[in-house]
N, C-alpha and C positions, 0 to 999 in steps of 0.2 A: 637488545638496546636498553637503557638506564632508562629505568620509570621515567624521572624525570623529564630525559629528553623527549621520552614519547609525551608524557602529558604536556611540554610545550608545543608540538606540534597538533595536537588535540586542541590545543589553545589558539593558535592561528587559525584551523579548520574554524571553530566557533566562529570568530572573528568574520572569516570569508563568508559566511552562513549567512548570517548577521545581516553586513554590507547588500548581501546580494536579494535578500527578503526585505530589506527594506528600501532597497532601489528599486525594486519589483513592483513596490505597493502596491499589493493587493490586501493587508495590510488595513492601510488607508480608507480603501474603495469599497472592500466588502466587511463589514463591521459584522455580521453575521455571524462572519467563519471564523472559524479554531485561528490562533495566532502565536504559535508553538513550532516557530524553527529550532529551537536549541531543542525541543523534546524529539522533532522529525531526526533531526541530527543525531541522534542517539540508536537507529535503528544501523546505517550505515558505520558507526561508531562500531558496536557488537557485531555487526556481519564479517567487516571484512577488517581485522583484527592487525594485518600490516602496515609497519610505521609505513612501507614504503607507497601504499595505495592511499595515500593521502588525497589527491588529484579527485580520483575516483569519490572518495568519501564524501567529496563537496559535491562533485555532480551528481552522486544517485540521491544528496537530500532534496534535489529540484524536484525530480517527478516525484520523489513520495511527497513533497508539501501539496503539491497540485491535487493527487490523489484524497489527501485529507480534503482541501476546498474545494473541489468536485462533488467530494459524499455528503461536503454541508449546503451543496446547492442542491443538490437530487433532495437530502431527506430534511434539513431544517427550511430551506428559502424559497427554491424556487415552485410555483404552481404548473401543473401534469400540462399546458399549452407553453409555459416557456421554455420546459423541458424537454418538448418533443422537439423544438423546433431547436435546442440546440443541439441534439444529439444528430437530428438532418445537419444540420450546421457541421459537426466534427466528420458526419461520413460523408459529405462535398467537401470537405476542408477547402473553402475558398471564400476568398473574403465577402463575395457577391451574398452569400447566406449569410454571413455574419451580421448583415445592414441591420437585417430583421428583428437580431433581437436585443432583448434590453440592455443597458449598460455595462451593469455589472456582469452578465455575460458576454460584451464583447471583451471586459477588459480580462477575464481569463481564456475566451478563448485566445487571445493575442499573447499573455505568458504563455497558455498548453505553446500554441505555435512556433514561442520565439526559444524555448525550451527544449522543443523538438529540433528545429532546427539547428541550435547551436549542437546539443549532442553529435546528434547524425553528425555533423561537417568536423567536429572531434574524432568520433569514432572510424569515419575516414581515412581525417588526417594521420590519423595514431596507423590504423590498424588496416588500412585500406580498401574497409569495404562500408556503404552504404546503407544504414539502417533504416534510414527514414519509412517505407514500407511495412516492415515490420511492427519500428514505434507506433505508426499511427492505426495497422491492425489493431493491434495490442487495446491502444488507448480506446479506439471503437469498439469494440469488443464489450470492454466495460461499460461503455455508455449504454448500448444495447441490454443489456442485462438491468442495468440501474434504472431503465426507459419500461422496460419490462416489468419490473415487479411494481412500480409504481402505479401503472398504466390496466395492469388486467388484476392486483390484487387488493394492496391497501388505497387506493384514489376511493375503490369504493366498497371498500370494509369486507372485501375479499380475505379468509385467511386460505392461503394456500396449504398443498400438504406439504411434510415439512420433509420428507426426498424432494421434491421439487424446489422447493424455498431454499434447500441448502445447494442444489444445483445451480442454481441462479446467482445467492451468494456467495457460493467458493470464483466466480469470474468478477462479480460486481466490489468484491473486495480492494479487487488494483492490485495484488498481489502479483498477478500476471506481468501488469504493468510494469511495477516496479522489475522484476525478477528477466526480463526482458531488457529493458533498459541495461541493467547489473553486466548482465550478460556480453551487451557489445562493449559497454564502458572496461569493462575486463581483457578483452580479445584474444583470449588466449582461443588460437586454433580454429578462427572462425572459417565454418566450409560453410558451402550450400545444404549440406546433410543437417546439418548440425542447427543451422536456421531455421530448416524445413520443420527439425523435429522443435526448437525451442514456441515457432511460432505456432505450433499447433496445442499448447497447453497442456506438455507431456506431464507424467503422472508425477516429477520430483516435484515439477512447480505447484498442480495442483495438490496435491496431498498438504503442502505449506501453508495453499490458503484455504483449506480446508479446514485445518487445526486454528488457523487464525483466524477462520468467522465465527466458529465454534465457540473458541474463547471468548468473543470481542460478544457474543450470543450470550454468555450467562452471564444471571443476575448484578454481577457485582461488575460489570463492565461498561459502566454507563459514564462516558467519558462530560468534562466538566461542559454543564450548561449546553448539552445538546440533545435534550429531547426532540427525538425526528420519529417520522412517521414510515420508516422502514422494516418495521414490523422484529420478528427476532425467534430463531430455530425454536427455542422454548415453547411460545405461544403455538406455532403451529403445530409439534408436538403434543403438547396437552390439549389441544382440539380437537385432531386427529383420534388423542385415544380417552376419551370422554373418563373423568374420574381419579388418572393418575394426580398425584401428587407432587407439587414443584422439587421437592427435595427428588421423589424417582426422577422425574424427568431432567436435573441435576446432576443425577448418576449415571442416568441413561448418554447424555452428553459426554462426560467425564469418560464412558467408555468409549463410546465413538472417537474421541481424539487420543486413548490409548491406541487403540485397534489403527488406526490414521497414523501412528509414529509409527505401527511396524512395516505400513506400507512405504512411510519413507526411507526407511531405517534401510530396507530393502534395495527401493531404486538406490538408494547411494551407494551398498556393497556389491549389486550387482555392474557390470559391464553397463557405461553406458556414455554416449558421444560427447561428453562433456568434460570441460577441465578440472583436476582436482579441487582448486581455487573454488569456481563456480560452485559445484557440488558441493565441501562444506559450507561454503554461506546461504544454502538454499539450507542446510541443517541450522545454519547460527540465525538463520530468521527465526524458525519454525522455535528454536531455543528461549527465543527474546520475548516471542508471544506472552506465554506468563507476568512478564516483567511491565511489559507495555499496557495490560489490561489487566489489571488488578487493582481496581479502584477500591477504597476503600470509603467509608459512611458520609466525608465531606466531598467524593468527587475528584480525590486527589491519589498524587501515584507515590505513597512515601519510598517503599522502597527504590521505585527508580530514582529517587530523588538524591538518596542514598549512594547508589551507584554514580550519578552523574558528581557528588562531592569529591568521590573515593578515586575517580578517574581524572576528574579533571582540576579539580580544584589543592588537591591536596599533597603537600611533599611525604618525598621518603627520602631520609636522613640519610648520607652516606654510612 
């Protein structure tokens, strides 16, 4: 299809983004959190590369915004009693727990819900089977994890060891989330098999948010204005081995998300219950990482900034 045409339809997607984060307002309501739909929009953008999965592009930027404003209430805002009580809140998913807590998270618990809901009755619609189950494993899942590390490690200056720390954060990532989500939004071939095994956090998904905490874990990944208190693979490594030096422990990292590409590299060539579709964009996530975390000395992403010009903003000449 002609650049062009594609970067107009790249250009309405924005547009739908746009509209629907700011009818959302959350926004508005949590001054707090990150406010980067058009950069959220850029993951789905590189994932799933067909003009024709447009539809899809605008729904999977829903849960990954939510995911971003989730991680800046676990690690920039909320305190270890309102976040217990809303993780109880998303595993009752009913609004009687909801009463309890503060504002600002009723008003995302009510997007997570009205977001889930609209999916699922899509993914239905479309594809005939009901996700809702899954979604909101998935989404508990993470909160558990994010409830976890807060609650037994940094609340009180716990450093964990850093196998455990990255255990915790390859789930607490969202990645799961997101990649789940992706998954019914796609529908190609959905069985029970296939469910059983996406909802169980088989090794293509995890391996993806492995490489992506890893990443979002070294030095230069400190995204703009959100010092949080979720601690980071680095430190617990260099604790763990008393002496090493930030640069080995650097390199030591650096290896681990090599050694971590050929496990993906793997579950994608071998046989496995998933659609072609699916299976490269669990590769075109794990791709993007780099690109997403790469901050540079002001806290900014030039080269994504770069690529979002080159994509979207700019002609190519007949």
């Amino acid at each position: 299809m002609d650049f062009n045409v594609v970067k107009s339809i790249h250009q309405k997607e924005m547009l739908q983004v746009s509209k629907w984060w700011k009818d959302l307002g959350l926004a508005k309501e949590l001054k707090f959190a990150r406010n980067q739909p058009l950069k959220w929009y850029m993951w789905p953008l590189a994932v799933l590369p067909d003009p024709s999965l447009s539809e899809q592009r605008v729904e999977l930027t829903k849960p990954i915004s939510l995911v971003y404003i989730i991680d800046d209430i676990f690690d920039v805002h909320g305190t270890l009693d309102e976040l217990t009580l809303f993780t109880e809140a998303v595993n009752r998913w009913e609004y009687a727990a909801v009463e309890q807590l503060p504002d600002y998270m009723k008003i995302c618990f009510n997007a997570l819900n009205g977001i889930t809901n609209e999916i699922s009755s899509k993914v239905y619609n479309d594809h005939g089977w009901n996700p809702m189950e899954s979604l909101r494993k998935a989404v508990l899942g993470m909160f558990m994890q994010c409830i976890s590390s807060r609650s037994k490690w940094f609340a009180d200056g716990h450093v964990p060891k850093a196998d455990e720390y990255l255990k915790n954060g390859v789930i607490s990532s969202g990645v799961h989330v997101v990649l789940v989500h992706m998954f019914f939004l796609l529908g190609h071939g959905i069985t029970k098999r296939n469910v059983d095994v996406v909802d169980d956090f088989p090794e293509i998904i995890s391996s993806v948010a492995k490489i992506l905490r890893l990443w979002d874990d070294l030095g230069s990944a400190k995204d703009e204005n959100q010092d949080g208190h979720d601690g980071s693979y680095l430190e617990c490594y260099m604790k763990e081995k008393p002496g090493t030096s930030i640069e080995n422990a650097r390199c030591h990292v650096m290896h681990t998300i090599s050694e971590t590409w050929k496990s993906l590299n793997n579950e994608c060539l071998a046989p496995n219950p998933f659609s072609t579709c699916f299976t490269k964009a669990c590769l075109n996530v794990a791709r993007m990482v780099p690109l997403m975390y790469s901050y540079d000395d002001n806290r900014c992403l030039p080269s994504l900034e770069e690529h979002m010009k080159s994509l979207v903003y700019e002609s190519v000449s007949s």
